[in-house]
Every structure is written in C-alpha cells, then in structure tokens.
N, C-alpha and C positions, 0 to 999 in steps of 0.2 A: 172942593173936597181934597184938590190934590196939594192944593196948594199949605191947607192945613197941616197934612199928612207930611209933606216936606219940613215943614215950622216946627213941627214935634218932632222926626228925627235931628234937626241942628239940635233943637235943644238937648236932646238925650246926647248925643253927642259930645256936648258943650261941656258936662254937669260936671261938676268938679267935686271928687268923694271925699271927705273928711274921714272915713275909715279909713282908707285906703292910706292916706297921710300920719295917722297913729299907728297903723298895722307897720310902715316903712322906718318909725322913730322906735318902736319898741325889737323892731326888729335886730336895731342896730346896737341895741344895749351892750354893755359887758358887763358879765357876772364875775364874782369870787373866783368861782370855778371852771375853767375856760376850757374844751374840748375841740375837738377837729369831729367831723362826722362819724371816722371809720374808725378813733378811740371809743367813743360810746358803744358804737353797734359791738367792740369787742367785750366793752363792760357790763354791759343791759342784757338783758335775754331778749327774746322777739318780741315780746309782750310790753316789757317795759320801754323797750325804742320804742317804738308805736307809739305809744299811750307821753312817754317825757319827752319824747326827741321829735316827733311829729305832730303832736296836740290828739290824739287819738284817742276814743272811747272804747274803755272795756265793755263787754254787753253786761247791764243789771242783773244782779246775782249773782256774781259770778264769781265773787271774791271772797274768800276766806273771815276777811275783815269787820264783813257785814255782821258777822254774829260774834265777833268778840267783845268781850264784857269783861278780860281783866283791866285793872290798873296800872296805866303805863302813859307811854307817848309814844305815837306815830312820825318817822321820820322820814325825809326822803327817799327813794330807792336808791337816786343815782349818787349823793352825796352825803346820805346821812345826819342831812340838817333838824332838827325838830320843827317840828310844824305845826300839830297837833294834841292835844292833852284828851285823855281817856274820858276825863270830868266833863268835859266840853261835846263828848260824842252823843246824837242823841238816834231813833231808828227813825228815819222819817219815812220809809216804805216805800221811796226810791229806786232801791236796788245799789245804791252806792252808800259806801261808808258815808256819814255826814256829821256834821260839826256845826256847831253855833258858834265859835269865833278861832281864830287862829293864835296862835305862837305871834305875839306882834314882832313886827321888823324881819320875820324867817319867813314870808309868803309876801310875794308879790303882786299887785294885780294892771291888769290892760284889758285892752278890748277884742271882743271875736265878735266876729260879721260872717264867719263861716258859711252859716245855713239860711241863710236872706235876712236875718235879725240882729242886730246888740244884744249880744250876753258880757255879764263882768267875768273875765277868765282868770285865773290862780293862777300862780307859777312858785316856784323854788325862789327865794330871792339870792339863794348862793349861785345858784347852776343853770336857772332858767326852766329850768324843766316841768313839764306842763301837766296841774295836777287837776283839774276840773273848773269849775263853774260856780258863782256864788250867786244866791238868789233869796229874794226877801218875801219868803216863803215861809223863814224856820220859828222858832218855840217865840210868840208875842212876851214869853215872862223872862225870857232872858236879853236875847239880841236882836229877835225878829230874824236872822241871817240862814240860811242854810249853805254852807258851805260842802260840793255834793263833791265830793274826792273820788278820783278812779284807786281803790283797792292795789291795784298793781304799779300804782306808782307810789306807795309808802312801802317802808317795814315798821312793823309791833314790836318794841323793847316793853315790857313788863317790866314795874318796877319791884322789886325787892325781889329778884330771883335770879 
C-alpha cells in the first residue's frame, strides 16, 4: 500500500499541465494598447480593474446592461473598442449581458482553468482586457454561442442619438 501511495505521488508530481503552458503564452501577448498596472487602476474605476485588469466577475444582475433594449453597440470600457452589436444581444437569464457572436477580429479568445475546469475566456483584442466566458449554450437558430459579458467591462453607445 505504501508503496503504491509513493508511485502516485511521483506521478502527481511529475505531471506536466498544458494549461499552465497556454496560461504562460497568452500571458505574454502584446496588445494595441499597452498599459503598466498603476495607468489602468488610474483609468478604470474599482469595478472595472477587477473585472478587465484581473479576469474578475461582476455578481449576476448587477448590471445596468442586462435590460437594455436600445440599438447600438457595446464597446470596451478600458479602450473603447467595439465588440458587440445590439442585434446580436439576446436574454439568456444568466445575469450577465449575452451575445451570440462578437464584432469579428475586436475580441479575443484563450483559455481559463481558473476554477478546476476549461472555460473559453474573451478578452479585448486591443487592450487585453478581460470581458467573460463563451459557452455553447446560446440560441441553436443562430450561432448556438452564448457569449456571457461582465456589464462593467463594456459602455453602450446608442445609435442615432
């Protein structure tokens, strides 16, 4: 038994993570938009460091964005990129704004291992900034995608006003 016990800690020991080595390549990216730590925290409120600067979730419901219904596009907080079209927003009853497809080329994706699982994670593709999780969850008639966005890392531009 002990000897077992020994065999399976080398192993565990041994194991060599494939997240771990994507988490270290994505890490190292450079965006558009290129910031030091203590430029952002001057330009984000507390909410949106958190949420763009750290990978941090708002708690569901909590956003203003969840029940807008005009016509416009959703753009990054920290950079102003577009990202999202109004047409594309659907309620999935979430808690979080959500989307069936993104602004192509303005969103970027990698991987989180965060919470002991593989989720597909979003990001800004100017600035890096970290906008939620996409999951194949959303509407079978359009993309099948639910792209589930934290509220406080966009702004709403309306259009024609």
């Amino acid at each position: 038994m002990k000897k077992i016990a020994f065999l399976l800690l080398i192993c565990l020991f041994n194991c060599k993570s494939n997240a771990q080595e994507e988490a270290k390549k994505s890490d190292s990216k450079t965006f558009e938009i290129s910031k030091t730590d203590a430029e952002w925290k001057t330009e984000l409120s507390d909410k949106e460091y958190y949420v763009l600067r750290k990978a941090g979730t708002e708690r569901p419901f909590s956003s203003s964005l969840n029940n807008e219904k005009r016509a416009g596009v959703y753009h990054c907080a920290a950079c102003d990129t577009p990202l999202f079209k109004s047409e594309d927003k659907f309620d999935s009853g979430t808690g979080w704004p959500s989307f069936d497809q993104e602004i192509k080329g303005n969103v970027a994706f990698g991987t989180d291992t965060k919470i002991g699982y593989t989720r597909d994670e979003e990001h800004c593709a100017t600035c890096g900034g970290h906008l939620g999780h996409v999951f194949n969850d959303g509407p079978k008639a359009t993309t099948g995608k639910r792209h589930c966005i934290n509220g406080v890392a966009l702004n709403f531009k309306p259009s024609n006003e």
